[in-house]
Structures are given as structure tokens and as C-alpha cells.
N, C-alpha and C positions, 0 to 999 in steps of 0.2 A: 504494500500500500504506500502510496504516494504523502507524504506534508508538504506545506508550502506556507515557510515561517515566515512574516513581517514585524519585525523589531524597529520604533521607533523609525519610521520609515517616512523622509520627509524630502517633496520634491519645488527646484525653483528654476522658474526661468528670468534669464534679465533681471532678478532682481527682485520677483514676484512672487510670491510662495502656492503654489496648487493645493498644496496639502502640506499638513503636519502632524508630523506624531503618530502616523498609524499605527497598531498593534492589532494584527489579523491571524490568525491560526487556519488554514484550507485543508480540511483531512477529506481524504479519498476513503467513500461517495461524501460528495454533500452536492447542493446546489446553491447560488449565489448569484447577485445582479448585484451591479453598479450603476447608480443613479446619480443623473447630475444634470446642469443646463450644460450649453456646447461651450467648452472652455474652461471646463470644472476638473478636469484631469482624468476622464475615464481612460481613456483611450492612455493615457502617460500609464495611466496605474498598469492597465493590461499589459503593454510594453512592456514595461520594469519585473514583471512577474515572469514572463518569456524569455528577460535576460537580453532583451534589444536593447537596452539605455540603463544607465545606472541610476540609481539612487541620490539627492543631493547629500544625503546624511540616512542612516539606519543601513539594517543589514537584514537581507533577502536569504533563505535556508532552504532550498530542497534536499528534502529527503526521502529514500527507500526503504524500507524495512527496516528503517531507524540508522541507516547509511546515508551518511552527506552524498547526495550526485556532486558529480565536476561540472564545472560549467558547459564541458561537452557533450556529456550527457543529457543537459535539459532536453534540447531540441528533438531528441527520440521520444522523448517522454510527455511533447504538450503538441497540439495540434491551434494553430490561430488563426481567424479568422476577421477580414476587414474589410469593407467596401474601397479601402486603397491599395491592397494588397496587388501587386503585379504581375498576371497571365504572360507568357508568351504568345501574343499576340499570334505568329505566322507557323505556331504549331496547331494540328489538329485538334479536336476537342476530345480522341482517342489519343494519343501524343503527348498533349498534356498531362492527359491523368496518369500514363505512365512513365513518364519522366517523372512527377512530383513521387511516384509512389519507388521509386529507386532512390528517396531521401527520406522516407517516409515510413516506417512500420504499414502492412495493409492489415485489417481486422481478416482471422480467418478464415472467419465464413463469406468472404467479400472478394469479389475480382475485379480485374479493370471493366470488363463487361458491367457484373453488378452495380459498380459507382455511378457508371455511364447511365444506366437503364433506371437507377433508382434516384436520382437527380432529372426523370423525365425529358434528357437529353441525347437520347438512343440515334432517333431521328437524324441530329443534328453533328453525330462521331466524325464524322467524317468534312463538317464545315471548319475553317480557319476560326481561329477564337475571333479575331479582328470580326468577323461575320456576326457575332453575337451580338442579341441587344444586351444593354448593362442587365435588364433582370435576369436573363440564361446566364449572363459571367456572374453574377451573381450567388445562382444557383449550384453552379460550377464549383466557384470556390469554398461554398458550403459544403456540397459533398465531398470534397477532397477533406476538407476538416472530418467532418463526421466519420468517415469510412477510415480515418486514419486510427491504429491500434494503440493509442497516447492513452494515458491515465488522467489527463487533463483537458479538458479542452477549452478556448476562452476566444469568446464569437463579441466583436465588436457591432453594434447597431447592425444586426444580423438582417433586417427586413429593408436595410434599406436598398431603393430599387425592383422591390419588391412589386408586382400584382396581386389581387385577390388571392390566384390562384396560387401563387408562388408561396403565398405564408401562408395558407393550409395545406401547402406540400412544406413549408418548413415546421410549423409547428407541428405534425404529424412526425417530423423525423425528427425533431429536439427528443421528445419523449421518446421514441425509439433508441437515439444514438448514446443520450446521457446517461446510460443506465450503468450504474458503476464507475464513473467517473466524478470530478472534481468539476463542474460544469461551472462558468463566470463570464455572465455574460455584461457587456456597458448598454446604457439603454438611456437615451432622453424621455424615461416612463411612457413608452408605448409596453400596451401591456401582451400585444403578440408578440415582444422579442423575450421574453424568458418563462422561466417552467414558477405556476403558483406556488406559494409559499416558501419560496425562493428566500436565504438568509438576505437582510439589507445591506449593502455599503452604501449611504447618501455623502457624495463629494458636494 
């Protein structure tokens, strides 16, 4: 089982402070959202926890089975997700999913076909990502999170880009995917981006 310790954990930019003083404990399962206006640090805090940006002060601890991970380790271990996250545009939308999944633990019961077919993009394996509109990249980059074999996963403003149909194909697979994992999701309180009774963090 997975922790993910935050001790005094406080971030600034230019001089400004996002936050201060966290103290957060993430034991694998739980589930969790981040709530805040746009500018309130969700998106920093998810960052810092994936180990893409440090801390201005405090110190971050992942652990396994009561085993410090290396910081090489995180990235096997957490799956993330971002409406700015960057596709390979001029690879196929089969291409993709197996390139990412050559850096990527795939869940067992899962193939590149499954990702493809269960992200409602079967049809579409075979077009350039550039082809997509942003909700299919969207959806894209969802299921590459989900289908990924992490103990974590942490989905930023997950619906955005989103149609109707899009978030009752996400919300369908949140509850599917999360199950046994450390799930943390940032949300400007839309309440289809995370799973009810979700622990709070308000930034």
C-alpha cells in the first residue's frame, strides 16, 4: 500500500504565498478532491505531489509498505491527469496509447485495444490525435490515466472539454477505475468531477 506524507508543506510564487502549512496524510484507498477558485493552487498542489515542482518549504514522503520510494520510483507508481497535458499530436490515437503504455505500468486485465474501445474511441484508432476534437483528447488522456496500473491517480479539472456524453462516460469510469487506489482529484466544485463523499482539501 501506497502513503503520500505532506509535512508542513508551503508553496510561493513571486513573492505570493498559494498555500501554507499543509499537513495531509493520502493512505491507499481513500478518495479526495481539491477545491478552490482558478488561482488557488490546485493544480501547484497536484504537481508537487507527482514530484513535477518542489515545495517552497515542507517535505513530501512517498511510501510503500512502509518503504521510502526514490524519486524514481514515483512516476511508476501515480498516473496524472490535465486538460494541458501534451499528446503527440502526429501519432495515431493507437500509437499513442502504446507509446505512453511503454512508460507506463498497463492494469492486467487491460490492452491497448481495451483503452482504445473503452474510452469510446475504437472508431477513431486509427485518426492523427491532431484530428481530434479537444473533448476525444480529452477523453484520450483520461483513459490512458485510468487504465494505467498506479496506486494513485490524480485527475486535474477532469470534465473539462467535456460533453454530456463525455462525463457520463467519465463519471461511469471514475467509479470503475478508482477502486483501490489513492484517487485526488482539483475541481472548481463542479460536482461531476469527483467521486461523493470525497475527503475535502478547500485551497
Amino acid at each position: 500500500m501506497v502513503c503520500i506524507n505532506l509535512k508542513h508543506i508551503s508553496k510561493a510564487f513571486s513573492g505570493s504565498w498559494l498555500f501554507k502549512d499543509l499537513n495531509i496524510e493520502f493512505a491507499q484507498p481513500s478518495h479526495w478532491v481539491v477545491l478552490g477558485a482558478n488561482g488557488s493552487g490546485k493544480s501547484t498542489l497536484l504537481l508537487m505531489l507527482c514530484g513535477f515542482i518542489k515545495p517552497s518549504s515542507g517535505q513530501i514522503t512517498w511510501t510503500q509498505h512502509s518503504q521510502q520510494l526514490s524519486e524514481e520510483a514515483i512516476p511508476l507508481n501515480m498516473a496524472y491527469c490535465t486538460p494541458q497535458l501534451m499528446l503527440d499530436e502526429q501519432l495515431t490515437v493507437k500509437e499513442q496509447v502504446e507509446f505512453y503504455f511503454k512508460f507506463k505500468p498497463l492494469k492486467c486485465n487491460e490492452s491497448i485495444t481495451s483503452v482504445i474501445t473503452n474510452a469510446q474511441l475504437y472508431n477513431h484508432r486509427n485518426k492523427a490525435v491532431h484530428e481530434l476534437s479537444s473533448g476525444l483528447k480529452q477523453r484520450l488522456k483520461l483513459a490512458l490515466a485510468f487504465c494505467s496500473d498506479t496506486p494513485v491517480l490524480c485527475l486535474d479539472e477532469p470534465t473539462s472539454h467535456l460533453d454530456q456524453s463525455g462525463i457520463t462516460w467519465y463519471t461511469e469510469a471514475l467509479q470503475k477505475y478508482s477502486q483501490n487506489r489513492i484517487l485526488i482529484v482539483a475541481s472548481n466544485h463542479n460536482p461531476s468531477d469527483f467521486i461523493a463523499n470525497s475527503a475535502v482539501i478547500q485551497l
